[in-house]
N, CA, C and O of each residue as an XYZ file, in Angstrom:
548
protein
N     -37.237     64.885    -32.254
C     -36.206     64.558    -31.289
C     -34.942     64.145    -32.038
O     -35.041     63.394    -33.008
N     -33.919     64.541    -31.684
C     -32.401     64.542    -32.155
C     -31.969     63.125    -31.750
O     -32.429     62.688    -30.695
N     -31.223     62.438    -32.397
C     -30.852     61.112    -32.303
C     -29.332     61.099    -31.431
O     -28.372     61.777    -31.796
N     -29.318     60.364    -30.441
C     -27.878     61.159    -29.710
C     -26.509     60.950    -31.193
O     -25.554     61.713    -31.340
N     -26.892     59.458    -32.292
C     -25.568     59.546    -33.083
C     -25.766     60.792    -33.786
O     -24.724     61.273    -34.233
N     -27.058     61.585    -34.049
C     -26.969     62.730    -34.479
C     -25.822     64.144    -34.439
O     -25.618     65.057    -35.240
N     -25.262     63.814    -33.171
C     -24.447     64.554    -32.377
C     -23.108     64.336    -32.569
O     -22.244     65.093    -32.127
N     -22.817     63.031    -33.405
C     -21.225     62.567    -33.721
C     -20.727     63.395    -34.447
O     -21.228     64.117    -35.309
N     -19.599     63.271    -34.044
C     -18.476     63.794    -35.079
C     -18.185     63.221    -36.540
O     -18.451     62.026    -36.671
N     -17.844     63.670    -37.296
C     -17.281     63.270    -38.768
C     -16.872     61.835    -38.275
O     -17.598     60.867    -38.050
N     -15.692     61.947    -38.184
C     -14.443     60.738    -37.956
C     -15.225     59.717    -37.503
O     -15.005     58.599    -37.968
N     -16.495     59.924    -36.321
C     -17.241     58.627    -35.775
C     -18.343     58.120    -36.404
O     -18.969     57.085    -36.174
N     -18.472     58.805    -37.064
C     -19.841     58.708    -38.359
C     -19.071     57.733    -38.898
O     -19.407     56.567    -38.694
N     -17.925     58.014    -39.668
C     -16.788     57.316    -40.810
C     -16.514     55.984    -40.213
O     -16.852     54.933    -40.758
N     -15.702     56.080    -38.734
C     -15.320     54.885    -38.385
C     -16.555     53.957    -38.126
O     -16.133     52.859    -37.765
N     -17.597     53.981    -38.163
C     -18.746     53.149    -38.201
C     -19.049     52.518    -39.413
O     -19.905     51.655    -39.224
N     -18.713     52.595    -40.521
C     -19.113     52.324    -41.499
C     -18.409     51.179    -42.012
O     -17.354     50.793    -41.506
N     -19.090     50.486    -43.242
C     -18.237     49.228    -43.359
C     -17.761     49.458    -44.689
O     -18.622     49.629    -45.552
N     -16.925     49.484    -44.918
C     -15.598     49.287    -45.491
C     -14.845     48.532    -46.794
O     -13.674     48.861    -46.979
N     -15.206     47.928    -47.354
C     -14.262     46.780    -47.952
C     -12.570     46.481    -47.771
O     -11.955     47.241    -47.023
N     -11.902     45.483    -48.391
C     -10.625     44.817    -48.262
C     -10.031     46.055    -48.579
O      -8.920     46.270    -48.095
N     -10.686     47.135    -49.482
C      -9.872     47.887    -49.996
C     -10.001     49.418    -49.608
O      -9.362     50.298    -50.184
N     -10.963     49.664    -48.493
C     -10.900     50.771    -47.866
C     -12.393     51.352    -48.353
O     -12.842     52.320    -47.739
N     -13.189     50.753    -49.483
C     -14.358     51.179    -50.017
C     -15.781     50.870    -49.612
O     -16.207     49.962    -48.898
N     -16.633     52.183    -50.459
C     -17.938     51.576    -50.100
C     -18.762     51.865    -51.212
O     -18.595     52.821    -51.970
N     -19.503     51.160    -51.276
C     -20.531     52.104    -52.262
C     -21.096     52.512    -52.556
O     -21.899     52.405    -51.629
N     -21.832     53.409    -53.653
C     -22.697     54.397    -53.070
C     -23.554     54.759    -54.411
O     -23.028     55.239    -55.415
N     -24.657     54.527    -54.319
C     -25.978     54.483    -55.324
C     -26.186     56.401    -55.493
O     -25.956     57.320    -54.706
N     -26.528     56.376    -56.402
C     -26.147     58.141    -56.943
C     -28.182     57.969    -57.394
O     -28.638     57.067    -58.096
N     -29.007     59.087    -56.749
C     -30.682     58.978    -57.239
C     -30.781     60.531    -57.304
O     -30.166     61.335    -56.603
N     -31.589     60.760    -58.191
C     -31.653     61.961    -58.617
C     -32.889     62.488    -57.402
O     -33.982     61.949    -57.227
N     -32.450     63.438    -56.816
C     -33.073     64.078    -55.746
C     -34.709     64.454    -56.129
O     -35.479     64.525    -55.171
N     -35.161     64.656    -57.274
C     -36.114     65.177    -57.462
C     -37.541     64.088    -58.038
O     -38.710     64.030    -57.657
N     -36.667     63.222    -59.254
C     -37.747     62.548    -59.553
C     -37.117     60.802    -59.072
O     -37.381     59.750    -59.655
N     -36.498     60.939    -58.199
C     -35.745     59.849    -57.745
C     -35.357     58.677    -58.323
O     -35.281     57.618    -57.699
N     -35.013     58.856    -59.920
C     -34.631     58.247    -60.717
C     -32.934     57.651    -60.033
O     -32.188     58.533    -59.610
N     -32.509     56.359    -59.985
C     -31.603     56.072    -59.734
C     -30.391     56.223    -61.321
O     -30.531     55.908    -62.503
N     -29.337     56.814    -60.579
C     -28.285     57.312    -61.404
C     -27.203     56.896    -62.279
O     -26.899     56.984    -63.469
N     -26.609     56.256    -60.870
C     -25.418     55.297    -60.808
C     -24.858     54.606    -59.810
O     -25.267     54.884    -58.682
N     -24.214     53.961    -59.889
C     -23.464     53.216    -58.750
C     -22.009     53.645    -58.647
O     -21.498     53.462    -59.752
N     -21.003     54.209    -57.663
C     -19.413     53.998    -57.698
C     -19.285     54.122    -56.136
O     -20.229     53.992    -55.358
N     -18.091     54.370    -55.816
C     -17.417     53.806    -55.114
C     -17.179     54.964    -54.299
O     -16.961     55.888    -55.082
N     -17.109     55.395    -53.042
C     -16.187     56.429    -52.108
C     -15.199     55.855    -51.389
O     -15.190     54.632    -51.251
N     -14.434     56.482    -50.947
C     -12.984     56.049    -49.574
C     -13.338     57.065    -48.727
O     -14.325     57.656    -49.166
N     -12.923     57.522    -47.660
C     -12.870     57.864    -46.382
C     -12.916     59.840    -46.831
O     -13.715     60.729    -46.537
N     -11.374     59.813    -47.808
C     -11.677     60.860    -48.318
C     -12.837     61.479    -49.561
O     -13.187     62.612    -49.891
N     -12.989     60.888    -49.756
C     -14.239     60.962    -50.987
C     -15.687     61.479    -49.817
O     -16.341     62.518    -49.899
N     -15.810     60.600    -49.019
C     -16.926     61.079    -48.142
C     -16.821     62.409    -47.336
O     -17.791     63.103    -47.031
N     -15.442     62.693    -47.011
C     -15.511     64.180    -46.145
C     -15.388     65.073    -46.875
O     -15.895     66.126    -46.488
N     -14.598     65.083    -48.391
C     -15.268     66.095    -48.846
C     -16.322     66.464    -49.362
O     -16.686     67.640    -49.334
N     -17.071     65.395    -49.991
C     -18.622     65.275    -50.401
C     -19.429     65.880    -49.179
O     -20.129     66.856    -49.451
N     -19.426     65.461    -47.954
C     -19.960     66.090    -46.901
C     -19.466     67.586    -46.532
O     -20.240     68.389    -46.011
N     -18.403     67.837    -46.775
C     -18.024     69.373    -46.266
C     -18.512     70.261    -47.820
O     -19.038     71.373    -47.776
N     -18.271     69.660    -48.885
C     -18.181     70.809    -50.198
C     -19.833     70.738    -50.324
O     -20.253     71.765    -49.791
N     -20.799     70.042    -50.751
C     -21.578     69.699    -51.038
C     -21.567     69.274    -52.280
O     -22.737     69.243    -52.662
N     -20.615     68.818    -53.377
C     -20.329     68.447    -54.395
C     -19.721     67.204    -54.569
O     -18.518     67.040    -54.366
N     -20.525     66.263    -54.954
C     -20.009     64.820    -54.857
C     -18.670     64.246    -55.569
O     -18.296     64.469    -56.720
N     -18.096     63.508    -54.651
C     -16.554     63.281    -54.729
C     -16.932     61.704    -54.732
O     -17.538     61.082    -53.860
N     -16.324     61.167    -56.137
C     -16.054     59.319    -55.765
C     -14.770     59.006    -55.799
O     -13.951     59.868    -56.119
N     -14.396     57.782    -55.489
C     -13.134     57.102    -55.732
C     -12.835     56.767    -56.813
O     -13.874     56.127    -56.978
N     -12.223     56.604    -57.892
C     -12.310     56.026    -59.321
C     -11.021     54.391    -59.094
O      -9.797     54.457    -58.988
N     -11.667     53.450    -59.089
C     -10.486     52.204    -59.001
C      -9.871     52.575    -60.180
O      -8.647     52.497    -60.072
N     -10.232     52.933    -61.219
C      -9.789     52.410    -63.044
C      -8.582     53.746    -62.280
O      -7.406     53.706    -62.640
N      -8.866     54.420    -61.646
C      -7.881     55.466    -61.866
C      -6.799     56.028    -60.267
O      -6.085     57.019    -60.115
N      -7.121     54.902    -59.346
C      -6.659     54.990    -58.281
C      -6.644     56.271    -57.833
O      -5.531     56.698    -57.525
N      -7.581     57.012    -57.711
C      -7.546     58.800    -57.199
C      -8.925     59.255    -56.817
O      -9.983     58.731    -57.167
N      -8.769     60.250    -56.088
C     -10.819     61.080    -56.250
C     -10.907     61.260    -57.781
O     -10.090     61.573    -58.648
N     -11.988     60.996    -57.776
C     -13.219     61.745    -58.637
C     -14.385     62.546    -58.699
O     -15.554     62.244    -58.460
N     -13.874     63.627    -59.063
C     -14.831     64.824    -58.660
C     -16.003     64.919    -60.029
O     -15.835     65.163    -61.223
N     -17.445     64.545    -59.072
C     -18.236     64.188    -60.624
C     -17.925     65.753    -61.227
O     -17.634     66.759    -60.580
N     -18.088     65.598    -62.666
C     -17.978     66.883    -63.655
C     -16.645     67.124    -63.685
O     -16.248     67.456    -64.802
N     -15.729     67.064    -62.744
C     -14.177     67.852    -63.533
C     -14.156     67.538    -64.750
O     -14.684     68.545    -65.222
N     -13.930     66.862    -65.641
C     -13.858     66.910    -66.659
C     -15.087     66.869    -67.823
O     -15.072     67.421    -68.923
N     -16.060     66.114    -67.279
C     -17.483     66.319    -68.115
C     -18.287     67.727    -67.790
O     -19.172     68.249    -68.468
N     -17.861     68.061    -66.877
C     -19.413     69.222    -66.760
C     -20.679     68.835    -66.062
O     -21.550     69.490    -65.490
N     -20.501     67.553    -66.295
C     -21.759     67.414    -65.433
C     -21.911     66.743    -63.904
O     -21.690     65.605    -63.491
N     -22.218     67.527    -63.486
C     -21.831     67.747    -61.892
C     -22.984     66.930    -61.247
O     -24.016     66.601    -61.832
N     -22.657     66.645    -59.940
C     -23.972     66.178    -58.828
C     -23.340     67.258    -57.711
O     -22.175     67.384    -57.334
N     -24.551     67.991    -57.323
C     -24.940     68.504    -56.289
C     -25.417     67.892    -55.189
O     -26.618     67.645    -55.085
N     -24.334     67.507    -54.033
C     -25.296     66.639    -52.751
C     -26.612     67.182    -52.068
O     -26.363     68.171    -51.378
N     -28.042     66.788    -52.064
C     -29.116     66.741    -51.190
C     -29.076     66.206    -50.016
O     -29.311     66.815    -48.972
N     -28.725     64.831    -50.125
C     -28.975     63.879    -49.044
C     -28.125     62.529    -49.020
O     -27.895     61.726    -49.925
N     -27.688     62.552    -47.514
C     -26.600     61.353    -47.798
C     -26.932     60.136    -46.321
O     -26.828     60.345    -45.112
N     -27.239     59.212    -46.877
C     -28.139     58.320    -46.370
C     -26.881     57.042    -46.268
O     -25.761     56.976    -46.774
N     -27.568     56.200    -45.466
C     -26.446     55.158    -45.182
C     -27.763     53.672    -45.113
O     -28.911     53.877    -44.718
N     -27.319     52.407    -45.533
C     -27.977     51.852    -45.090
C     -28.481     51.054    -43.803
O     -28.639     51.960    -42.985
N     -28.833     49.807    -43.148
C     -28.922     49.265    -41.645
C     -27.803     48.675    -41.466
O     -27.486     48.379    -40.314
N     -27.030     48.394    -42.444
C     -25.805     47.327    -42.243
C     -24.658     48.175    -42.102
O     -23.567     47.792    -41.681
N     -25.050     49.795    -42.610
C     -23.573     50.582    -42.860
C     -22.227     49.888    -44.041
O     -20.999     49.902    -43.950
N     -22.960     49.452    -44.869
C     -22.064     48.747    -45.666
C     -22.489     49.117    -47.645
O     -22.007     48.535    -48.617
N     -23.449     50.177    -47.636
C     -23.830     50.917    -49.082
C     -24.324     52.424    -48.511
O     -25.022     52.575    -47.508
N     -23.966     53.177    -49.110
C     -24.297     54.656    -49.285
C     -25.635     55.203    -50.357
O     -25.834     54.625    -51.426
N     -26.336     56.164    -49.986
C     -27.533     56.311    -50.886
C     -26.932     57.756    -51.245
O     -26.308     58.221    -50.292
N     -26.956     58.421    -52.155
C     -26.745     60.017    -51.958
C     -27.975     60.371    -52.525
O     -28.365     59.563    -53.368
N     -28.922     61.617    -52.258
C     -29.986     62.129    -53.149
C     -28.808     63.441    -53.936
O     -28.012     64.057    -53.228
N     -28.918     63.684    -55.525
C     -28.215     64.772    -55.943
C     -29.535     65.092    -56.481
O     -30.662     64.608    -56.587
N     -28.480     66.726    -56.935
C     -29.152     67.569    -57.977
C     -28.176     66.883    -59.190
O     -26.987     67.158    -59.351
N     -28.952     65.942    -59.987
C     -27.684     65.720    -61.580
C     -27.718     67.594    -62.748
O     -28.599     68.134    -63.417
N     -26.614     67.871    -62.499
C     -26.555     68.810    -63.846
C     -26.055     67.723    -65.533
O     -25.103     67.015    -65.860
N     -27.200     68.125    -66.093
C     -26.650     67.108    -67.200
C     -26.796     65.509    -67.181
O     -27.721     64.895    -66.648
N     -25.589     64.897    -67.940
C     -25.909     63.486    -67.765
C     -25.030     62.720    -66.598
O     -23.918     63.207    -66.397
N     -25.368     61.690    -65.888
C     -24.607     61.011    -64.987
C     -23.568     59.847    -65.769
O     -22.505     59.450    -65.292
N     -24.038     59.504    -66.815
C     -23.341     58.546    -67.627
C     -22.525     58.699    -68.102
O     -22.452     59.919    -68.245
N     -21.610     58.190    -68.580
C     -20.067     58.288    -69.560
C     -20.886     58.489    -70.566
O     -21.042     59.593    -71.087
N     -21.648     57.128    -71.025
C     -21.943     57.231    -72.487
C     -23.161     57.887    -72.873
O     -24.106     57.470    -73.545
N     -22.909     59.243    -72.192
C     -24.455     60.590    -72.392
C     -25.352     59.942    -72.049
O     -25.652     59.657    -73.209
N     -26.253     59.310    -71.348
C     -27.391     58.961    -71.070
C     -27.613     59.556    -69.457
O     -26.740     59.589    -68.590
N     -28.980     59.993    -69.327
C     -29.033     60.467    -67.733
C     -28.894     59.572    -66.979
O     -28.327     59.930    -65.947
N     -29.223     58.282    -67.023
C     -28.690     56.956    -65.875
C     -28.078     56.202    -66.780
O     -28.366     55.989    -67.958
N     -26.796     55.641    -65.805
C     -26.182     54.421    -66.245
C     -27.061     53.321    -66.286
O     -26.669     52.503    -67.118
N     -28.425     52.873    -65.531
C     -28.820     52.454    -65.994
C     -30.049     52.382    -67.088
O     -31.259     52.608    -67.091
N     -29.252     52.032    -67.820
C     -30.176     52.043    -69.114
C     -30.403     50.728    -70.235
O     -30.831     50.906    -71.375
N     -30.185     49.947    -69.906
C     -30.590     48.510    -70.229
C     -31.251     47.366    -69.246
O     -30.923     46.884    -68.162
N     -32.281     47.183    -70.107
C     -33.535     46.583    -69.163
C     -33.601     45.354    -69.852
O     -33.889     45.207    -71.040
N     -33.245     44.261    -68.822
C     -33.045     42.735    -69.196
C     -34.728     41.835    -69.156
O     -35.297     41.986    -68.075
N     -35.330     41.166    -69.955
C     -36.054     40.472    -69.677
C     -36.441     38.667    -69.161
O     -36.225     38.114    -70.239
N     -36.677     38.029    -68.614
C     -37.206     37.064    -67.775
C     -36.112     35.967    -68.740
O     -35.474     35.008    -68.306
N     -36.158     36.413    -69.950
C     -35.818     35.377    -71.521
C     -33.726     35.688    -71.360
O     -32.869     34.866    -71.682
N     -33.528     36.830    -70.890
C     -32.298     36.831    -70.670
C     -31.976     38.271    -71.717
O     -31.058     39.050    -71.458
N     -33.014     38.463    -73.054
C     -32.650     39.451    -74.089
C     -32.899     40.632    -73.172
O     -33.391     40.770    -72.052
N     -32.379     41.411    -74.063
C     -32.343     42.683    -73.357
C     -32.308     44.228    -74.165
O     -31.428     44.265    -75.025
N     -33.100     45.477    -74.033
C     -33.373     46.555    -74.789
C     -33.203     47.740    -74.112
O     -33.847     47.867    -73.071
N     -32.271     48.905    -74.568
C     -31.863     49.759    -74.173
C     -32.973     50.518    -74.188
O     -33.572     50.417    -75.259
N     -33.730     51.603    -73.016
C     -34.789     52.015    -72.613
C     -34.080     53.519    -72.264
O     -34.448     54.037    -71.210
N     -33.378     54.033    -72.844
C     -33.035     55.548    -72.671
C     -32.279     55.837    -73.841
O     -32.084     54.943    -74.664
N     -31.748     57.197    -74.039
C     -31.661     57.632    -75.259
C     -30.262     58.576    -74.721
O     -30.187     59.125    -73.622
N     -29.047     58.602    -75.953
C     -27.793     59.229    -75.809
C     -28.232     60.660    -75.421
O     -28.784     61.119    -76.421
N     -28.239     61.507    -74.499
C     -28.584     62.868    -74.167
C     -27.534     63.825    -75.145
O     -27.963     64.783    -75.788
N     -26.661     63.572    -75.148
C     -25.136     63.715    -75.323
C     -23.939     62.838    -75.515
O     -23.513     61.935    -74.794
N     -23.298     63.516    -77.147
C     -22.061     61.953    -76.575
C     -21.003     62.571    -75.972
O     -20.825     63.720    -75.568
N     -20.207     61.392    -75.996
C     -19.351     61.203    -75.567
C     -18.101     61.873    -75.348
O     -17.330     62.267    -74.473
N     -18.357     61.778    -77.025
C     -16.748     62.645    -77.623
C     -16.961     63.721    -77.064
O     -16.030     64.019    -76.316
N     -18.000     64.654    -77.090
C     -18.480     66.205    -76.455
C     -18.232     66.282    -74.991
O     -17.613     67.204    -74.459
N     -18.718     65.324    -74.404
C     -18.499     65.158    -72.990
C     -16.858     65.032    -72.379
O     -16.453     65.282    -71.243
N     -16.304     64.679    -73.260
C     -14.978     64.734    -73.034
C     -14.023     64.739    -73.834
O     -13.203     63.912    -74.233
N     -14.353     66.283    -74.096
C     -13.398     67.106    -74.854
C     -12.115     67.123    -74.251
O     -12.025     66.849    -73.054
N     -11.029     67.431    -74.971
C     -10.200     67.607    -74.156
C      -9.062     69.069    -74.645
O      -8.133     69.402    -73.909
């Protein structure tokens, strides 16, 4: 059975959602397949309609006040699966396809440091790729 918000429009999907001071939300990036979580950033209003119309995930970048289209410049792209919202409407889930690495610093998840109870802490993934390669220019 079809959910009647099933039936909304874009714009009423959007205007439901919560927001921050600064027009944002955020949005947890999990790899569609082995549901490894990715990353965390940020969408705006436009970031979400085109992510929903292209199927190619679009974030907000603060450091850079503009979209961010994952891969323009790295190559390594997310393909949207699934775009999930939480009960509060106030965090975004996306399932992708990751091509490559999701990380700046070549690793397939940003997260990649695993803190223990003691406060120390040990990096638990490995550079896939650096950096410099990743962003050639």
């Amino acid at each position: 059975m079809t959910s009647p918000e099933n039936n909304n429009s874009l714009e009423q999907f959007i205007s439901r959602l919560q927001f921050n001071d600064d027009g944002l939300i955020p949005v947890i990036a999990q790899a569609h397949d082995s549901r490894e979580v990715l990353m965390m950033a940020w969408m705006n209003e436009e970031a979400i309609i085109e992510t929903l119309k292209t199927g190619q995930v679009c974030y907000y970048s603060r450091s850079r006040q503009k979209l961010w289209r994952k891969g323009e410049t790295s190559g390594q792209t997310q393909t949207l699966k699934s775009f999930r919202i939480d009960c509060d409407r106030d965090t975004i889930l996306i399932l992708v396809d990751q091509i490559g690495v999701a990380c700046h610093t070549g690793r397939y998840s940003c997260f990649f440091e695993e803190v223990a109870k003691d406060g120390t802490t040990r990096v638990i993934s490995t550079v896939l790729k650096s950096p410099d390669e990743l962003y050639k220019k």
